[in-house]
N, C-alpha and C positions, 0 to 999 in steps of 0.2 A: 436302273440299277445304280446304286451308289458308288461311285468311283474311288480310288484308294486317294483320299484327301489328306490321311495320317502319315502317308509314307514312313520318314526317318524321323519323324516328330520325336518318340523315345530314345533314339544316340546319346547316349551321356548321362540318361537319366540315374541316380543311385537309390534314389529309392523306390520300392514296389510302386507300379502304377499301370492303371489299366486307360486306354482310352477308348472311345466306342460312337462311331457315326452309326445313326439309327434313324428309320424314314417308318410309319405308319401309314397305311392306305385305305382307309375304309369306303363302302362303297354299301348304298340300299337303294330299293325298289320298293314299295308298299301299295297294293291292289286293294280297294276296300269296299266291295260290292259293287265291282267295274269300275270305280272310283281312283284317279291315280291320288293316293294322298302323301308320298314321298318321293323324291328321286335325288340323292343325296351323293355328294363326292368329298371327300375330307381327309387331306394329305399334311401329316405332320412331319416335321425333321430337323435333326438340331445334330449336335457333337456335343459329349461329356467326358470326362477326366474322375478320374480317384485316384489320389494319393496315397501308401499307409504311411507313417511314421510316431514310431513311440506308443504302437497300439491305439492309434485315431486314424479319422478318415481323413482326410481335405478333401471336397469334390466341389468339383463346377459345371455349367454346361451352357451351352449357345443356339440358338435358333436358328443356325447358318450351316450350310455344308460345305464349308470349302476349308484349306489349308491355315488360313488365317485363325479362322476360328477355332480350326485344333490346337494350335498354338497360344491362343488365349486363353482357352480353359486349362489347358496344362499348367500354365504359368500362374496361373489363378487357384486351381488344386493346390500346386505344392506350394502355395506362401497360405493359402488356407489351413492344410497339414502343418505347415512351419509354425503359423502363430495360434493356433490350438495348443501346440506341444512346448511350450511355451509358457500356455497361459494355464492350462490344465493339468493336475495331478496325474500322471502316466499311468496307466490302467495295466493289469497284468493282462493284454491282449494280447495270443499271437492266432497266426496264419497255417494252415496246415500246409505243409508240407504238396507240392503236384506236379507234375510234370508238364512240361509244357507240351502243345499239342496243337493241329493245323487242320484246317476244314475249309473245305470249296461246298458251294451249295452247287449241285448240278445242274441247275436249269435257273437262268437269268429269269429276273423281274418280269412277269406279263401283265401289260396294261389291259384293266378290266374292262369290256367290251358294254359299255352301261346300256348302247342304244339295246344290245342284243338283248341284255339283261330286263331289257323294260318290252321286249317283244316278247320273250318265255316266258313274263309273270301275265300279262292282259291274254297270250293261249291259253293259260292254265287257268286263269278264272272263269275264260268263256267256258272252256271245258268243265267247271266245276257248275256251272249255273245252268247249265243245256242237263248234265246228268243227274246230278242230286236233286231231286225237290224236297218238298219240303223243310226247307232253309228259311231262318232266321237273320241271320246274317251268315258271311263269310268273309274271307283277309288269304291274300298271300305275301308274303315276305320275301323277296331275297338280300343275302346279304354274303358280302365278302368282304374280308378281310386280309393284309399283309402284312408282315411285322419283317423290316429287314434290317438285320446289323452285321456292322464291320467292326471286329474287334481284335485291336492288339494290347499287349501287355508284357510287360519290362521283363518278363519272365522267357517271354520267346513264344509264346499263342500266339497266332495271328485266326483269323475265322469270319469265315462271311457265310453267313445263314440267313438263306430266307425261308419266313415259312408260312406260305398261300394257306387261306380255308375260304369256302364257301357253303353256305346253307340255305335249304329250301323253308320255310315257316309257311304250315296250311292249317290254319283256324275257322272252324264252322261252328255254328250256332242252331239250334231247334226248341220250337216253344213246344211246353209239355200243356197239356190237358187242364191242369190248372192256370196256365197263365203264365209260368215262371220259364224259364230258359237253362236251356242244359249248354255246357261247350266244349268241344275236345281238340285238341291241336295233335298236331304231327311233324316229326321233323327230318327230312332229307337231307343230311349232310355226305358231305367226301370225303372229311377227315381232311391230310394235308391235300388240294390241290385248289386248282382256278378252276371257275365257273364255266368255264370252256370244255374244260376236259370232259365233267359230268354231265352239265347239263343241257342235252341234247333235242331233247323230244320235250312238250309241256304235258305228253299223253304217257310218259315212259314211267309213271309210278303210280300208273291205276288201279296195280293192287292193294298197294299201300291207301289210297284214297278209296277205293271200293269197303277196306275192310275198318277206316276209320268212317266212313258215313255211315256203314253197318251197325257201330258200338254204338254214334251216337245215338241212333234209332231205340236201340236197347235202353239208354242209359234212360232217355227220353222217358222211358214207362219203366222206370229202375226202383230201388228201393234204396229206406238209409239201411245202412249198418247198423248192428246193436253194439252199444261203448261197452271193452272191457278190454281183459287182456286172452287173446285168442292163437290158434292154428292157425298159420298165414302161407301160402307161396307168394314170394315178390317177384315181381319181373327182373331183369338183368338192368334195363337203366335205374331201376326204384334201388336196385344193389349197389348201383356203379354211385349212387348218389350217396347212399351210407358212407360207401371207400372212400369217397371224397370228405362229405360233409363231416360226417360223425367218428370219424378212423384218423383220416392224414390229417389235419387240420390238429389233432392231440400231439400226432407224431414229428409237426413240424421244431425244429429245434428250437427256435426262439421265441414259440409258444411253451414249448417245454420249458425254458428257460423261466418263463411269465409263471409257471404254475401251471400249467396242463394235467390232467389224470392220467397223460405218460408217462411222467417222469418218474414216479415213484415204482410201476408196474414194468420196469424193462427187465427181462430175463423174465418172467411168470405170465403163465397161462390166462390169457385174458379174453380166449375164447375155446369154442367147439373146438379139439383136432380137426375137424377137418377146416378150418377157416385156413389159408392162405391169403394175405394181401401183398400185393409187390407195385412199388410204383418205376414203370415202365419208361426207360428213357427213350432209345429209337427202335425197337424191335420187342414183338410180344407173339408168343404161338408161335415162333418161326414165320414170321410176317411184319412188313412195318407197323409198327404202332400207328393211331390214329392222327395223333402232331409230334412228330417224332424230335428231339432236341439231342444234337450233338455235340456242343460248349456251351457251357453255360454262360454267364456274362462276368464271372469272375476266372474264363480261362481254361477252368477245368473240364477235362473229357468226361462228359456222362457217361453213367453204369446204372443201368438195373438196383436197386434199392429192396431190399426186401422187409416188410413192415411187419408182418406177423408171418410168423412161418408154424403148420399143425397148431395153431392156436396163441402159440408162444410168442411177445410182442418181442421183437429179434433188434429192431435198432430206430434211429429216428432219419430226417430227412435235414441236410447240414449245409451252410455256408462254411468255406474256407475258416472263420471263426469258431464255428460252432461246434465243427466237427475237430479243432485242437483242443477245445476246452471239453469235450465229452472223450477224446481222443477218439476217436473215428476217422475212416476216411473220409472226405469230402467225396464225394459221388453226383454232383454236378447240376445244385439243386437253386442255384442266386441267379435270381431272372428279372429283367425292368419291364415295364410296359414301354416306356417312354425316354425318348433322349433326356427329359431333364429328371426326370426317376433315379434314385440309386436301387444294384440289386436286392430284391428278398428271398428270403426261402420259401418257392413255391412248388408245388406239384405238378408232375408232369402226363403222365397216362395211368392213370390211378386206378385196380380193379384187383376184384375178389378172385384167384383162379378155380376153375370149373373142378366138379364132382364127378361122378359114376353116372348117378342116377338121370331117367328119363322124368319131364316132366308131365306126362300121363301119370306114370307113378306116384310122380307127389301129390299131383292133385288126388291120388285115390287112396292115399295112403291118412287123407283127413278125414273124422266124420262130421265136424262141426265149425268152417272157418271160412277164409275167403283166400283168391287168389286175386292180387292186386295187381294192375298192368301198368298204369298212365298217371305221373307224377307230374303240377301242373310247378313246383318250388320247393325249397327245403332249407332249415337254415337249424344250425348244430353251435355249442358253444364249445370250451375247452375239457368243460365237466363229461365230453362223450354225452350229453342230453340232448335231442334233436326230435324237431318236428316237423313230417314232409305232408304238405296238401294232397290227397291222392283223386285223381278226377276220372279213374274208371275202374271197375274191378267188378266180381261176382263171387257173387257166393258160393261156399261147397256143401253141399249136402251129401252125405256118406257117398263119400266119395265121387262125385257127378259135382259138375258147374252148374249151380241155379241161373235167378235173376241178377240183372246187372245192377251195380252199384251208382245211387249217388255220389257227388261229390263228400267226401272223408277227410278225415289225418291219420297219422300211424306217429307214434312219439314214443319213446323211452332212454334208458342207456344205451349204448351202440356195444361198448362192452359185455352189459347184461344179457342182449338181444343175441349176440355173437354166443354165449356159450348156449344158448340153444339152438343151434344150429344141426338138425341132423339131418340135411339130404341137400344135396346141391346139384342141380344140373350139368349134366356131361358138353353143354351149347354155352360158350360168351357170346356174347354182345357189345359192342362200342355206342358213347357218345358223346361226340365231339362239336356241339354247338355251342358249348357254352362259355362264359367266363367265368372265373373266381375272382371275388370282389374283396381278396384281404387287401387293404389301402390303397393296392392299385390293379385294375384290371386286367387280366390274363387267361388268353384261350388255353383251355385246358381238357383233359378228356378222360372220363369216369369210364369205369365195367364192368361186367361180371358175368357168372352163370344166373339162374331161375333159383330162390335160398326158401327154404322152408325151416320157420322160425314159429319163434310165441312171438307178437307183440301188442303194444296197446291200440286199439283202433277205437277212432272217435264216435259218435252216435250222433241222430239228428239233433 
């Protein structure tokens, strides 16, 4: 756990500054047909400073954690600030307006238990190789992650948040009839916690593995899609991915800023009523959120965000900058990966809120389309255009699940996609395995209900 090395470091400061001791711990395992082919440990940690003055930044940071080095990058910020403001035409930048605010993380740093970690993953593959046959290959993964910082700032924040994740990654492979190879992954995560807490048993998600060896069988003797623009049900992560990819990524402010297809569209209907998206700070459903974030890294207390409310896009997602020049509140959205990172506006538990409807219904409410479950990537620009890999699905035939699907894509506007939206699942879903890769890396956690939509789907 990172000790308070900042202490009284701000005493006398006068202008705004934040300072922030920050430690990374990443941790993997990789099983690869019995095969150990990783076993990885990797601890980063430094101290950074930011300065404002005269609407500029100064910022510095140091690869050491100790008092000295706060000290230095402070000193080093504010003459960085000082001869910027100086040198530079003063920008009509301000700061919005926050209160300052206090946060203990409840549960100290736990040291990843790697031997354990490398005994769960060699159970589970024994396990996986004794039960499935017919296999091609297979892979297990685990991986964990910790992101912990201590932050204070001239304003009176002080905050130490840690926030644990761990994930299971289980990859099989099967050779089809012609020769070629089908593959489907599956992913076991906990959202925030340590690898200890969940992952107990290598036998304890058999159904989850029973009903992924099942698809691939299917997928095995599958068919392609035919390309056009179709009746689709998507799954709750193939949704959580849009919310992410194709939605917040428009909505963030300093893409907005860039020219985004938000900016123009704030106050107007930019999808179905019933579309709701809210990006979720520490609490969703009356439950924690999946990575739940309490300050941000510029201080302020996060709040709930709401992005599209019954269709209408309602606001964007804001740094302390962003949200004075849109005039907005700031809602707690400037986050680093890394000690020598400064923060950006990113996303935090990103999802579509749930509908009425069951999805037996939707599937029977199609007579000619597909419902799509397992998304292998996705990648969206600012235009709302987006294309996601989709690596299992089936067809609907009046209303009934056919054969299962080859590997596909699904692509269009996310806006366009959005106003046809009429049925949404009464069931979310979380997932929290992954990162966002705007400039710098960030666990982050997509969701949604089951969305029955038009969209374009690829062909062989």
């Amino acid at each position: 756990m990172i000790p308070d090395i900042i202490g009284d470091a701000l005493a006398g400061v006068s202008e705004y500054t934040e300072i922030r001791a920050h430690q990374n711990t990443n941790t993997s395992v990789v099983i690869t047909a019995g095969n150990l082919t990783s076993n990885a440990t990797a601890v980063t940690s430094g101290v950074s400073a930011r300065v404002f003055k005269d609407g500029l930044w100064g910022f510095s940071s140091a690869g050491e954690l100790n008092r000295e080095a706060a000290d230095t990058v402070l000193r080093a910020a504010l003459s960085n600030a000082r001869f910027l403001s100086g040198k530079v035409t003063k920008p009509d930048v301000h700061l919005a307006e926050t209160a300052p605010t206090r946060y203990q993380s409840p549960r100290d740093f736990v040291v990843t238990d790697q031997k354990r970690m490398l005994e769960y993953a060699r159970g589970l593959d024994d396990y996986i190789k004794e039960k499935y046959p017919n296999l091609s290959a297979r892979s297990v993964m685990l991986v964990t992650d910790a992101m912990e910082k201590l932050l204070k700032t001239s304003a009176g924040t002080v905050s130490h948040m840690i926030n644990p994740r761990a994930c299971l990654y289980v990859d099989l492979s099967a050779e089809c009839a012609d020769g070629t190879n089908v593959e489907l992954f599956e992913v076991m995560d906990c959202g925030c916690g340590y690898f200890g807490d969940y992952f107990t048993d290598p036998t304890q998600f058999a159904e989850k593995l029973d009903k992924l060896y099942e698809q691939l069988m299917q997928k095995r003797d599958g068919v392609f899609s035919e390309a056009g623009v179709c009746d689709c049900v998507i799954d709750p992560s193939i949704a959580g991915m849009i919310a992410h990819e194709a939605v917040g990524h428009t909505v963030e402010a300093d893409l907005v800023l860039g020219g985004s297809v938000a900016g123009p569209n704030l106050g107007k209907q930019v999808a179905s009523p019933l579309v709701s998206i809210v990006d979720f700070a520490h609490t969703a459903f009356g439950k924690r959120a999946p990575l739940p974030v309490y300050v941000d890294d510029e201080g302020v207390e996060c709040r709930d965000t709401v992005l599209i409310e019954n269709g209408v896009l309602k606001g964007f997602m804001n740094n302390r900058e962003s949200a004075a020049h849109f005039g907005m509140e700031p809602t707690g959205h400037a986050r680093a990966y890394g000690f020598a990172d400064e923060p950006l506006i990113r996303m935090r538990n990103t999802a579509i809120l749930p509908g009425t409807d069951k999805l037996s219904d939707m599937i029977a409410s199609i007579d000619n389309g597909y419902y799509l479950t397992r998304s292998m990537n996705g990648q969206a620009d600012t235009t709302g255009e987006f294309m996601f890999g989709i690596t299992m699905g089936y067809e609907i035939k009046n209303g009934k699940l056919g054969k299962a699907l080859r590997d596909t894509t699904i692509s269009g506007v996310a806006f366009d996609m959005l106003r046809t939206v009429d049925m949404l699942s009464d069931e979310v879903s979380w997932s929290s395995s992954g990162y966002c890769g705007k400039k710098q890396p960030m666990a982050v956690s997509d969701g949604g209900p089951a969305v029955k939509c038009r969209v374009n789907i690829g062909g062989r």
